[in-house]
C-alpha positions as CSV (number, residue, x, y, z in Angstrom):
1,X,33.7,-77.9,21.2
2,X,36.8,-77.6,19.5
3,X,38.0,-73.7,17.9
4,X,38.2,-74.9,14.6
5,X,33.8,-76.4,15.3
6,X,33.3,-73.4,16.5
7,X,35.2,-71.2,13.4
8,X,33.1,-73.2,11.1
9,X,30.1,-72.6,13.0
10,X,30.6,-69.0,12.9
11,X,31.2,-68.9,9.0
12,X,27.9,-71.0,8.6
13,X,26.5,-68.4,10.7
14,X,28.1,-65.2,8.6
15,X,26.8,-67.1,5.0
16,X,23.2,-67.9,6.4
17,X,23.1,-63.5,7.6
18,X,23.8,-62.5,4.2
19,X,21.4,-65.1,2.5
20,X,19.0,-64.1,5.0
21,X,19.6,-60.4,4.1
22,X,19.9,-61.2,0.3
23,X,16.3,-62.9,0.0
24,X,14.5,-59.9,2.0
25,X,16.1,-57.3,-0.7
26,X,15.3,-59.7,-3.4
27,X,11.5,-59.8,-2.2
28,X,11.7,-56.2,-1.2
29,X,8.7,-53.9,-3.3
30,X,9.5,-51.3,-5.0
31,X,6.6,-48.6,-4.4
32,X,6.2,-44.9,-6.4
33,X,4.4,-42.5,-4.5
34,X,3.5,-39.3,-5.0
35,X,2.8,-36.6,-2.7
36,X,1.3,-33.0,-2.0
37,X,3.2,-30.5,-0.7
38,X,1.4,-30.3,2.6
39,X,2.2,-34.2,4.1
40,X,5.9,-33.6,2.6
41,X,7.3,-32.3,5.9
42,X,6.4,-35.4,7.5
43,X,6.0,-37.8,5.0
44,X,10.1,-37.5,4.6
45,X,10.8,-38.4,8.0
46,X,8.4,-41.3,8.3
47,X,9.2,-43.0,5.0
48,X,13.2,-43.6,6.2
49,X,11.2,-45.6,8.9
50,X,9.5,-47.4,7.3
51,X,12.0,-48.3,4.6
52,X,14.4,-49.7,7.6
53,X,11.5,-52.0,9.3
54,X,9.7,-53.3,5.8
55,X,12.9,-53.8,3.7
56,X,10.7,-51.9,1.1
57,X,12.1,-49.1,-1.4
58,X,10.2,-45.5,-2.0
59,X,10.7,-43.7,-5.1
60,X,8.9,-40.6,-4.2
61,X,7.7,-37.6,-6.5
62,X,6.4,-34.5,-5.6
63,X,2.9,-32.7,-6.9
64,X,-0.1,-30.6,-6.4
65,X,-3.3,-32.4,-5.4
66,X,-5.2,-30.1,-8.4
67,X,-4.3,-28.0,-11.3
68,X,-2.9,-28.5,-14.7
69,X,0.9,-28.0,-13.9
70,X,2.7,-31.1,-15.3
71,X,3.5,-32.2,-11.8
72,X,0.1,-31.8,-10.6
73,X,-1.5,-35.6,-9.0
74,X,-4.3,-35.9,-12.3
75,X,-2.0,-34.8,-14.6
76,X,0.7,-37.6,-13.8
77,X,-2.4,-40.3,-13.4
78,X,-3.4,-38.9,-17.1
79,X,0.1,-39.8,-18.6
80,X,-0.2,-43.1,-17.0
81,X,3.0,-42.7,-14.2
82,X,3.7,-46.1,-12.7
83,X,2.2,-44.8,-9.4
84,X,1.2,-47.1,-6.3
85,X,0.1,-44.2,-3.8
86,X,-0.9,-40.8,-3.9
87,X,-1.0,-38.5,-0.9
88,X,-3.5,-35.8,-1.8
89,X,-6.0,-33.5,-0.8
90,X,-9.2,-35.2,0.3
91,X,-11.8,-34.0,-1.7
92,X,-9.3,-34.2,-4.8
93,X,-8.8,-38.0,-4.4
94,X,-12.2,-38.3,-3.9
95,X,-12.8,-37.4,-7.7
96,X,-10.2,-39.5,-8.7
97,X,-11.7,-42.5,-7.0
98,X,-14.9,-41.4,-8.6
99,X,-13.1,-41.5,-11.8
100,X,-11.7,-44.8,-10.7
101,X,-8.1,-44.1,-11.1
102,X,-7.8,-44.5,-7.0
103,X,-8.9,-47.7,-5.4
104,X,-12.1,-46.1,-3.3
105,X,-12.4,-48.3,-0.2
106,X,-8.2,-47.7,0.2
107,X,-8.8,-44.0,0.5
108,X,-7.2,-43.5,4.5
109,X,-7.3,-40.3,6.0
110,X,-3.7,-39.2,7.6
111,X,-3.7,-35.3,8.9
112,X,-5.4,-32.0,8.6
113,X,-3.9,-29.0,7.9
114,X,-4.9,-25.2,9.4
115,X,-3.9,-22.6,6.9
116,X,-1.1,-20.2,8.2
117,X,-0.1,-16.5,7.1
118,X,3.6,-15.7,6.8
119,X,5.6,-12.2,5.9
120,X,9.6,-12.2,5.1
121,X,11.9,-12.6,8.0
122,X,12.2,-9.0,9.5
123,X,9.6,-7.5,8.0
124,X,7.0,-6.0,10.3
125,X,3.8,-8.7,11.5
126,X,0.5,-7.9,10.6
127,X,-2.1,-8.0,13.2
128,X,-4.6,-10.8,12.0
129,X,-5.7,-11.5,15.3
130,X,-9.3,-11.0,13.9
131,X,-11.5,-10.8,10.8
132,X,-11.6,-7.4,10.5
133,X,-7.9,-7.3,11.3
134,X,-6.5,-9.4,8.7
135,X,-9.2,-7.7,6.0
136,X,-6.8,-4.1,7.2
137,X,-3.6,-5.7,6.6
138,X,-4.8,-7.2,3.3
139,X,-6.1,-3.7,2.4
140,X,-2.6,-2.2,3.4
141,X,-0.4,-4.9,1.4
142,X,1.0,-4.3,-1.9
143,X,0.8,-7.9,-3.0
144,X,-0.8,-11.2,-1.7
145,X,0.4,-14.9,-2.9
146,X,-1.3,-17.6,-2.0
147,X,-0.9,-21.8,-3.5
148,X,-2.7,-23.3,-6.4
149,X,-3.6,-26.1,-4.1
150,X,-6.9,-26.4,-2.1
151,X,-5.5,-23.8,0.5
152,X,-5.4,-21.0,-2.7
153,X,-8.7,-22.1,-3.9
154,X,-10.1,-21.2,-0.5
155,X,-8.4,-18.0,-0.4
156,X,-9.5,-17.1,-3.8
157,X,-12.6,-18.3,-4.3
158,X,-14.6,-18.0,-0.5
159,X,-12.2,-15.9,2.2
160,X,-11.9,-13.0,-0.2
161,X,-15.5,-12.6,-0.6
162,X,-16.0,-13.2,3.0
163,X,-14.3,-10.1,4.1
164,X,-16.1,-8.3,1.0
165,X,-12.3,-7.1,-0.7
166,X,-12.7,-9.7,-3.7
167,X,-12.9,-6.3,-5.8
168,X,-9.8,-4.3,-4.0
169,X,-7.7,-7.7,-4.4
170,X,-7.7,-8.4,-7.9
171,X,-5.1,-6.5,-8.8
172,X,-3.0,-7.3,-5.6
173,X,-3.2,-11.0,-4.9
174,X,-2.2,-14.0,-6.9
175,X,-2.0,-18.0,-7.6
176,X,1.5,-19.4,-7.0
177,X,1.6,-22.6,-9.3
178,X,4.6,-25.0,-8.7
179,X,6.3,-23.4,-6.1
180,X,5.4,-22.8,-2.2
181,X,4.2,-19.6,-1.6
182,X,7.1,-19.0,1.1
183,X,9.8,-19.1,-1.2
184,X,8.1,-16.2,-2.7
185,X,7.5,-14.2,0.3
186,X,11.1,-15.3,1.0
187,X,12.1,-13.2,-2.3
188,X,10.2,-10.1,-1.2
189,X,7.7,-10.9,-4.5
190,X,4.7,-11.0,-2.1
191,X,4.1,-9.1,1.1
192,X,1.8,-11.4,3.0
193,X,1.7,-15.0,2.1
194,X,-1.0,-17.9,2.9
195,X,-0.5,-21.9,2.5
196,X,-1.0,-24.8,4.7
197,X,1.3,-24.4,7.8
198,X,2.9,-27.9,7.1
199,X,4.0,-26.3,4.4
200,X,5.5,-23.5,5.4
201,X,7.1,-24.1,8.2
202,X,10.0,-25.9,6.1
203,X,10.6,-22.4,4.3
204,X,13.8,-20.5,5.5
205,X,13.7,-16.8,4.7
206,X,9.8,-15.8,6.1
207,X,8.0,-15.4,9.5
208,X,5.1,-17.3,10.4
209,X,2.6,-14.6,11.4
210,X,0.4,-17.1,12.8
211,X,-3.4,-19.4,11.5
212,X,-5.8,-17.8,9.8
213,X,-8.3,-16.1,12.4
214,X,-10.8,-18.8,14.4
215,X,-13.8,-17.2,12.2
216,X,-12.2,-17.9,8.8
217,X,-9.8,-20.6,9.0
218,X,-10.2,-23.7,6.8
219,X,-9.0,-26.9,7.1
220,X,-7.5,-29.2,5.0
221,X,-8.0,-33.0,5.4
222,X,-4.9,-35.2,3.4
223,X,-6.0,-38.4,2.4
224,X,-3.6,-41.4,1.2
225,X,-4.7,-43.7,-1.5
226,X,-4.1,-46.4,-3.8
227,X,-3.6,-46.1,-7.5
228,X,-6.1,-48.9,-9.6
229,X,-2.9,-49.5,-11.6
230,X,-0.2,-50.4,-8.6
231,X,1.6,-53.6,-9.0
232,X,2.3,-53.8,-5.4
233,X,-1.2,-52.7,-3.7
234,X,-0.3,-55.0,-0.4
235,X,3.0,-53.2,0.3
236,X,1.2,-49.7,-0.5
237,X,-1.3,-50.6,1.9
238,X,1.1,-50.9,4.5
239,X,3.0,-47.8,3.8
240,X,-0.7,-46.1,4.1
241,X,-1.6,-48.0,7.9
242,X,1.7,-46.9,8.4
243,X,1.4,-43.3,8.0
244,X,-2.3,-43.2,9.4
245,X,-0.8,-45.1,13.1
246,X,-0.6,-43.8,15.9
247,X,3.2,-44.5,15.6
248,X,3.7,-41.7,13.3
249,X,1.5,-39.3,14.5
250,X,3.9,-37.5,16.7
251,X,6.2,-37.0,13.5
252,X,2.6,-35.4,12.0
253,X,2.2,-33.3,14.8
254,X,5.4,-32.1,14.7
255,X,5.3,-30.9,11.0
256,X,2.4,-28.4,11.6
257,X,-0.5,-30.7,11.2
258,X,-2.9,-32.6,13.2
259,X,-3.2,-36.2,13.2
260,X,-6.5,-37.6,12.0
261,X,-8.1,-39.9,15.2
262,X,-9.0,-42.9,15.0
């Protein structure tokens, strides 16, 4: 074959590459999701990946699973956000599937969450090693912050009463909204600090103390789903098998939480 064959060869070669490449961005989907705070550790290492093998775009927004903060999952749903998937609490997307904002049988289950207790870096840790232990250091701290996510709730609304201190805490112990609870322990604005450990882990500044204790500790199950209203429900179901495979649950397991089995 003579070199000038095989130039032209090569330049049919280069043009048919960049058509090639042009017609997969062209056919590329475009999907908005919107996460909680506890998959975010590993949801923004996965979603490069899977960007680079689908050709597909993420536009990705950050919010509570509950609560009436603007950012908050039913609060964007409310004001109609172009949204294709939500990452959420469980039990939370379960209501908006009731409500039918979520497509119910797409609800996937991707990780569960232990919650974690965390003091500022150098400060002195707290033995929690038991009930009774962690009811003492709770008893001894000047202030308490834990999230307004399901994590919070749990604190608030059950552990507190558990250890029979829901009285003594009132005035000691509040609901962070918007902001993880490490960056306030970070600040010094709270002594002892509770959220998912997926999502405190990413926090510089604090000490993780260690999980709750075996007798109270409450997990949290995230759940991926897709919004009734998506324009692209195919390519948001394969961001959600995705994120539920067993390719992408050492990435999980390495943020804090535990990969759901399947």
């Amino acid at each position: 074959m003579c070199k000038a064959t095989m130039n032209r060869l090569m330049e049919i070669g280069a043009l048919l590459a960049v058509l090639v490449c042009t017609l997969g961005q062209a056919g590329a989907a475009e999907l908005h999701v919107v996460s909680s705070g506890g998959f975010a550790a590993a949801y923004k290492v996965l979603a490069p990946r899977f960007e680079q093998d689908t050709g597909n775009i993420l536009v990705t927004a950050w919010g509570p699973s509950m609560g009436d903060t603007k950012d908050a999952v039913p609060q964007r749903l409310a004001r109609n956000e172009p949204i294709d998937v939500v990452i959420m609490v469980g039990y939370a997307l379960d209501g908006l599937a009731t409500q039918g904002k979520v497509i119910a049988d797409s609800r996937t289950e991707l990780a569960r969450s232990g919650i974690g207790v965390v003091v500022k870096a150098g400060a002195p840790k707290p033995d929690i090693s038991s009930a009774d232990a962690l009811r003492q250091a709770l008893l001894n701290a000047k202030l308490v912050a834990y999230s307004d996510s399901a994590s919070g709730v749990y604190i608030q609304n059950e552990m507190f009463k558990r250890l029979d201190i829901q009285d003594q805490m009132k005035g000691k112990a509040r609901m962070v909204p918007a902001e993880p609870v490490g960056a306030v322990v970070a600040r010094g604005e709270a002594e002892i600090g509770f959220q998912q450990i997926s999502e405190l882990k990413p926090i510089p500044g604090i000490t993780l103390v260690g999980p709750l204790p075996t007798e109270l500790q409450k997990y949290t199950v995230f759940s991926a789903g897709i919004v009734t209203a998506s324009k692209q429900p195919e390519a948001a179901r394969a961001l959600i098998r995705f994120l539920a495979s067993p390719e992408a649950a050492p990435t999980v397991t390495e943020s804090g939480m535990e990969p759901v089995a399947r």
